[in-house]
C-alpha positions as a printed NumPy array, in Angstrom:
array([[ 0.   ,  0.   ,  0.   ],
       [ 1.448,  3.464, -1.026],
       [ 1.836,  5.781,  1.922],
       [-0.97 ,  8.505,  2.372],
       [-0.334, 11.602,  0.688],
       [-0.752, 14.348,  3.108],
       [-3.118, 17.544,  2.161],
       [-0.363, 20.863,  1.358],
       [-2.253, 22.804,  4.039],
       [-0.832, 19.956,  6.737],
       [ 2.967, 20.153,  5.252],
       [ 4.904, 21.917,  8.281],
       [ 7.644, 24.293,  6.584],
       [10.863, 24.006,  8.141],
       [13.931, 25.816,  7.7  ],
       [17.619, 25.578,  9.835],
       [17.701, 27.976, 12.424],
       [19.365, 28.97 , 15.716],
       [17.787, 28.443, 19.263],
       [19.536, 31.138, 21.51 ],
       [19.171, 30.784, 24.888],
       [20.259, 33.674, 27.867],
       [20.584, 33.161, 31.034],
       [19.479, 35.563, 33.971],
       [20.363, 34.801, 37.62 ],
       [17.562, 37.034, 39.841],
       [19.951, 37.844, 42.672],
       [22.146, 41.178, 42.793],
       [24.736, 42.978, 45.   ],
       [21.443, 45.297, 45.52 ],
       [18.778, 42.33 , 46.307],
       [16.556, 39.685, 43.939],
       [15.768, 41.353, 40.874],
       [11.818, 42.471, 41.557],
       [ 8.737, 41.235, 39.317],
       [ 8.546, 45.418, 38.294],
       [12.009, 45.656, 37.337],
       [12.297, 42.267, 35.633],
       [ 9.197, 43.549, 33.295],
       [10.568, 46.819, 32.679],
       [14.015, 44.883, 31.201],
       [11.864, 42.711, 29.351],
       [ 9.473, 45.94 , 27.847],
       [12.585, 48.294, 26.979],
       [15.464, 45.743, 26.329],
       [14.283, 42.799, 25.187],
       [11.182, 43.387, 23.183],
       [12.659, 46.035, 20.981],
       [15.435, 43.712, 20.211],
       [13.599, 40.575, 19.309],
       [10.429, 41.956, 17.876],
       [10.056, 38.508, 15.862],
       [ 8.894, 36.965, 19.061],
       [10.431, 35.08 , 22.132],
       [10.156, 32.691, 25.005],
       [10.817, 33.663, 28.632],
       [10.872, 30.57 , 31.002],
       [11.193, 30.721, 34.975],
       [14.099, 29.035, 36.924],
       [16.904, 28.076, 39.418],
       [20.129, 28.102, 38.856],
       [23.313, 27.051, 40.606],
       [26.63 , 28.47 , 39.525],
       [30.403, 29.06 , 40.526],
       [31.273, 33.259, 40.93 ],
       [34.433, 34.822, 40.596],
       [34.72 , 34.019, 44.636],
       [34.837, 30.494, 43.763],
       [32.068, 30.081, 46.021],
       [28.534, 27.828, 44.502],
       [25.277, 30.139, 44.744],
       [21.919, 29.314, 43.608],
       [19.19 , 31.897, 42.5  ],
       [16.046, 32.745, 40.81 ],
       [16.877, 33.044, 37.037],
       [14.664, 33.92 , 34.162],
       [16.156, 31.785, 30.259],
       [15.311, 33.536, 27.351],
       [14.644, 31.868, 24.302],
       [15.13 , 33.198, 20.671],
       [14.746, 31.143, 17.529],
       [16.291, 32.952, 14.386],
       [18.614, 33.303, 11.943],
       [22.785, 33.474, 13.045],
       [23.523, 36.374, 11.28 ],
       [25.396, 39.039, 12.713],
       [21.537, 41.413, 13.412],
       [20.882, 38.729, 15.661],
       [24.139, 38.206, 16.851],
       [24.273, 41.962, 17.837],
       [20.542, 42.134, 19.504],
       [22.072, 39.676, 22.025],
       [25.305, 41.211, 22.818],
       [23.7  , 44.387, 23.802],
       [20.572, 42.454, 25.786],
       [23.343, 40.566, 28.028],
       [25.847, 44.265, 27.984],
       [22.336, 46.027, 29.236],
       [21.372, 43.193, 32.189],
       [24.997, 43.181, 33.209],
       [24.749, 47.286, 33.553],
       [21.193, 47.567, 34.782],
       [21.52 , 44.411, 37.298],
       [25.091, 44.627, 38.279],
       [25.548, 41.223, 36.924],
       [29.504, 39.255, 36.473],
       [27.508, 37.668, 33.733],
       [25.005, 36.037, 31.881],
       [25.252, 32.392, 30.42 ],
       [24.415, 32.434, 26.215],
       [24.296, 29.099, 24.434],
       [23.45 , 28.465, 21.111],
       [22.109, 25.479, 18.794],
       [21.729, 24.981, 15.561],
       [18.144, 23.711, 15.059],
       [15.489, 23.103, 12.506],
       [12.112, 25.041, 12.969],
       [ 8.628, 24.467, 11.544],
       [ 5.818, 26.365, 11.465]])
């Protein structure tokens, strides 16, 4: 039996793409990093930088500082799928070089994945 063709309008379109992900730890030299002033990042940093859309997810994080010493925090991982090219490239640069300045941050964790997205 031949397999089922599929209708067009069910055909997912998928294209290679890059899953960025940024990492935020929630605790600074000034106290946890409130609900208002996480927003506020998100509204005037983020969004204007990524207006194709993203993913924020809550979490915890445990990491090693400069002091050598193992702390665990509140964190907030963005997510942006998109193209590697250096628009996107730059967008994220200046989101971590803004939380690092706004938050007082040592840093913020970026991985990237090649991936293949359909829609």
């Amino acid at each position: 039996m031949a397999p089922r063709a599929e209708p067009q309008a069910m055909l997912l379109r998928c294209t290679e793409q890059t899953l960025s992900r940024l990492y935020f730890g929630f605790d600074t030299p000034d106290g946890p990093v409130t609900d208002a002033a996480w927003l506020t990042f998100v509204q005037g940093d983020i969004t204007p930088r990524v207006p194709s859309g993203f993913t924020l997810l809550a979490a915890r994080g445990l990491w090693r500082g400069e002091d050598g010493a193992s702390h665990q925090e509140e964190s907030r991982v963005l997510e942006v799928v998109g193209r590697d090219d250096a628009a996107h490239r730059q967008a994220l640069v200046e989101i971590v070089a803004r939380y690092k300045t706004v938050f007082r941050q040592e840093s913020v964790l970026v991985t990237q994945s090649p991936i293949r997205a359909c829609l």
